[in-house]
SESENU-337728 format. One record per residue (C-alpha): residue number from 0; residue in three letters; z, y, x. Coordinates in Angstrom, 1 decimal, m for minus. Layout:
BEGIN
     i    aa       pz       py       px
   NUM   ALA        Z        Y        X
...
//
This chain:
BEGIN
     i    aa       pz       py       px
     0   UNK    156.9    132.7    172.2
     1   UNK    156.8    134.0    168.6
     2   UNK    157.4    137.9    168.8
     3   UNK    160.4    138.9    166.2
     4   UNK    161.5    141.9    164.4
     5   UNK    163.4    144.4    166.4
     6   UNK    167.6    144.7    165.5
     7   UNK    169.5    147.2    166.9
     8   UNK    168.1    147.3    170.4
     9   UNK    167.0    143.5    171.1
    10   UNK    164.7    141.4    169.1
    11   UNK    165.4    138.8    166.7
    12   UNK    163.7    135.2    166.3
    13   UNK    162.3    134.6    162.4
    14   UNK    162.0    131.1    161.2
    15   UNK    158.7    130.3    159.2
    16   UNK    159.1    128.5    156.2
    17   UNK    156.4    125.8    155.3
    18   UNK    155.0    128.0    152.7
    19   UNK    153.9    130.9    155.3
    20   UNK    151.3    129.8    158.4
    21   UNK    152.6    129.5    161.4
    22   UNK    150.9    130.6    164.7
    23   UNK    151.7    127.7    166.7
    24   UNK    153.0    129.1    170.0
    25   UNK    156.8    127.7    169.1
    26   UNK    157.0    124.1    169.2
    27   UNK    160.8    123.9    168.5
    28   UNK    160.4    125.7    165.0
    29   UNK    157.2    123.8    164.4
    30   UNK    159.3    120.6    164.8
    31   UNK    162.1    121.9    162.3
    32   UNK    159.8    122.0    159.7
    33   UNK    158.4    118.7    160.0
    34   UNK    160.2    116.2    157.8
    35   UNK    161.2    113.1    159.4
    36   UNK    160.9    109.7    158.1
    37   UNK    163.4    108.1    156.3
    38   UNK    164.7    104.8    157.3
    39   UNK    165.4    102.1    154.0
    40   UNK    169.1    102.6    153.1
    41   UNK    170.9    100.0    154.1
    42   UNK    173.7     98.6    151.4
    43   UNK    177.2     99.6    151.8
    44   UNK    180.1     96.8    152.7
    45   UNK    182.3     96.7    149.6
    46   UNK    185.9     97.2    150.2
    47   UNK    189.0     94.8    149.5
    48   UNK    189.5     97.3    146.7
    49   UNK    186.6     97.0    144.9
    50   UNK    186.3     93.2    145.1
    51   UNK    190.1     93.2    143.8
    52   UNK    188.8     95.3    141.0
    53   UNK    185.7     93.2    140.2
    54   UNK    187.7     89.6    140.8
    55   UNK    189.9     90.7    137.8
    56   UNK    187.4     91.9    135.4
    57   UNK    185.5     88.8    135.6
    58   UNK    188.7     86.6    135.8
    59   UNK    190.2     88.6    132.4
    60   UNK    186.9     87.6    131.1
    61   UNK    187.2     84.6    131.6
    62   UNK    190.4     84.5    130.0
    63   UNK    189.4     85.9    127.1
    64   UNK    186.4     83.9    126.8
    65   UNK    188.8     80.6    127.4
    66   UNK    191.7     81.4    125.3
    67   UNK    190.2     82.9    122.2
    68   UNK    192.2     83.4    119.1
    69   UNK    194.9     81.1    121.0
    70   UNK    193.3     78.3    118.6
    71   UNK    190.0     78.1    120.2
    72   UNK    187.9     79.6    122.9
    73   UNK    185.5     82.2    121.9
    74   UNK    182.2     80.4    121.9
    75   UNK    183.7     78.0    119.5
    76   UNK    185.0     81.0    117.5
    77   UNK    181.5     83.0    117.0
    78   UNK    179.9     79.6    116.2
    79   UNK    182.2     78.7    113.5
    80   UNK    184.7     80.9    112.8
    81   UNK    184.6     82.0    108.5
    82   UNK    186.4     85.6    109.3
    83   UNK    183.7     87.0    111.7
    84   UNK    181.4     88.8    109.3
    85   UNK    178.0     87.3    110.8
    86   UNK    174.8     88.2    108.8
    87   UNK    174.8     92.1    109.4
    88   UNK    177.3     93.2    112.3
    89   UNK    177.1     90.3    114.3
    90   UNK    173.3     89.3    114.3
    91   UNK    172.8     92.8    114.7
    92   UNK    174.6     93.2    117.6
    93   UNK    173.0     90.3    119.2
    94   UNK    169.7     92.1    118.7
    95   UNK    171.0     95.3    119.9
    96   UNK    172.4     94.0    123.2
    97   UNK    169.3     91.0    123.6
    98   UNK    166.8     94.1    123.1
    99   UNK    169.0     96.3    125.7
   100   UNK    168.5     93.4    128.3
   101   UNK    165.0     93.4    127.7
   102   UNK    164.5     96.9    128.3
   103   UNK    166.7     97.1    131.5
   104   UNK    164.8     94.0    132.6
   105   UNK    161.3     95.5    132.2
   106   UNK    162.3     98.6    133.5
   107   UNK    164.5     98.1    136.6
   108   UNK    162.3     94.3    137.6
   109   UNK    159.0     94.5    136.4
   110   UNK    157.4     97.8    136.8
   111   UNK    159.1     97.2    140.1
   112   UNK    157.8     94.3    141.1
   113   UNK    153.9     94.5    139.4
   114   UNK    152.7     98.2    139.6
   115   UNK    154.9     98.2    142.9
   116   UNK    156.7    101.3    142.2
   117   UNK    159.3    102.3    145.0
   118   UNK    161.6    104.2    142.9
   119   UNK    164.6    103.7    140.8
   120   UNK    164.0    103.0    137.3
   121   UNK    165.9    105.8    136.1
   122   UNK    162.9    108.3    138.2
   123   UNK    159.9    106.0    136.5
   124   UNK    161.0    106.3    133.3
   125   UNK    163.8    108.1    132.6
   126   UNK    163.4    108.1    128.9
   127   UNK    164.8    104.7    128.3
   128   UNK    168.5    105.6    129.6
   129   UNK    169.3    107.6    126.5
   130   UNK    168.0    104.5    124.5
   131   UNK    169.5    101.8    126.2
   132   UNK    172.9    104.1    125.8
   133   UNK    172.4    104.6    122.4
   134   UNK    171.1    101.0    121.9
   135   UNK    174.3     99.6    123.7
   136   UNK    176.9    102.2    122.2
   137   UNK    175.4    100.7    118.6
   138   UNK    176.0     97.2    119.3
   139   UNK    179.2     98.2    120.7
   140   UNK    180.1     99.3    117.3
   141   UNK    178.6     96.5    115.5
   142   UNK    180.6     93.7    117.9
   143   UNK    184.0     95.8    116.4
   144   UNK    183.4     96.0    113.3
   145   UNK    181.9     92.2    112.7
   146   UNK    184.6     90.6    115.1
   147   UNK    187.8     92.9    113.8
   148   UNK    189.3     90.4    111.3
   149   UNK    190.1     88.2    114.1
   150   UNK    191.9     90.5    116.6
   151   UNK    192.7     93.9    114.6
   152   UNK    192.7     96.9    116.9
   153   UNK    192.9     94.6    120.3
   154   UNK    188.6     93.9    119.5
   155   UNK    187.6     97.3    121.4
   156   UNK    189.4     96.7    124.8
   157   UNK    188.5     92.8    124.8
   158   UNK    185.3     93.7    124.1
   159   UNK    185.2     96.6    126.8
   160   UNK    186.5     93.6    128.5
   161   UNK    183.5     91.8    128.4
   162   UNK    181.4     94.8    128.8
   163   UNK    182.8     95.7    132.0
   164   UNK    182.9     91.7    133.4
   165   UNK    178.7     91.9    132.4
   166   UNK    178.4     94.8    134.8
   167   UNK    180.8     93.6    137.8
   168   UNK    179.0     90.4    137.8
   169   UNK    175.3     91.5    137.1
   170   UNK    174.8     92.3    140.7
   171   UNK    176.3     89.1    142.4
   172   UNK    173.8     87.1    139.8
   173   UNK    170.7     88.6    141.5
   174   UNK    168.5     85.7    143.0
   175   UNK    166.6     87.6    145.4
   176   UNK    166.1     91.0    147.4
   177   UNK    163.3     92.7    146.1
   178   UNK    161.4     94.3    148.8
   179   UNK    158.4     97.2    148.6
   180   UNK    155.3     95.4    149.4
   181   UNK    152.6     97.1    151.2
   182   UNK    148.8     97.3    150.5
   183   UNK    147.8     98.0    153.9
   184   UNK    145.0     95.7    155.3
   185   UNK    145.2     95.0    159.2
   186   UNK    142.2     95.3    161.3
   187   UNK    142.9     94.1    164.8
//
């Protein structure tokens, strides 16, 4: 048993940290040191709050994308509509948020997938999340300012509106589970 420093008449036990060399003789703080091996985290139920939540962001959405101007449903509206202003804002936009769905894509699927990284995106390349939020903040403000003739000051929360339905639904439309392959050959 590992010897210790004397305290006011009886000896006390020191712990070794991993950076100082360890005789050996204790097993029990040899095995405290030791870090154990992590098991995959497994994903969380949702609650009947949260799928509450995310059911009405996707059905207000829906709405929105349905009803329109009231005239016509919002596809129609971007298509054709004379009071969008279209060659600057909205194209622009378009870019802006087809460029930030690139980005994401590459980082959070490819990488992932082909040089088989294990980690989040945001720890393999942690520059892109200020440009993606930059990028998406941008188009944000283009989307206002081309689409405001049509709905005044109610264009920022219907298109927060949509923002926030893209993000509820973006993990239900997920094909697959993506799963760490291993380069370990068998020999038996």
């Amino acid at each position: 048993m590992s010897g210790g420093t004397p305290v006011g008449g009886g000896l006390m036990r020191q712990r070794h940290s991993q950076g100082y060399a360890s005789s050996g003789d204790d097993l029990e703080d040899d095995a405290c040191s030791r870090q154990t091996p992590t098991s995959p985290a497994m994903p969380r139920a949702r609650t009947w709050t949260e799928v509450m939540e995310n059911a009405l962001w996707i059905a207000s959405a829906v709405f929105i994308i349905y009803y329109g101007d009231r005239n016509s449903n919002f596809i129609y509206l971007l298509l054709h509509d004379d009071r969008i202003r279209r060659v600057l804002p909205l194209y622009l936009g378009m870019v802006g948020v087809g460029l930030n769905f690139l980005i994401f894509f590459y980082t959070s699927m490819f990488t992932w997938g082909v040089k088989k990284f294990g980690e989040k995106w945001e720890l393999s390349s942690p520059s892109t999340l200020p440009f993606l939020t930059l990028l998406g903040i941008v188009s944000f403000c283009l989307f206002s300012f081309a689409l405001w003739p049509i709905w005044s000051f109610l264009t920022l929360p219907l298109l927060f509106t949509l923002f926030m339905a893209c993000i509820v639904a973006s993990p239900y439309v997920m094909t697959g589970t993506f799963r760490p392959q291993t380069d370990v050959l068998r020999t038996d």
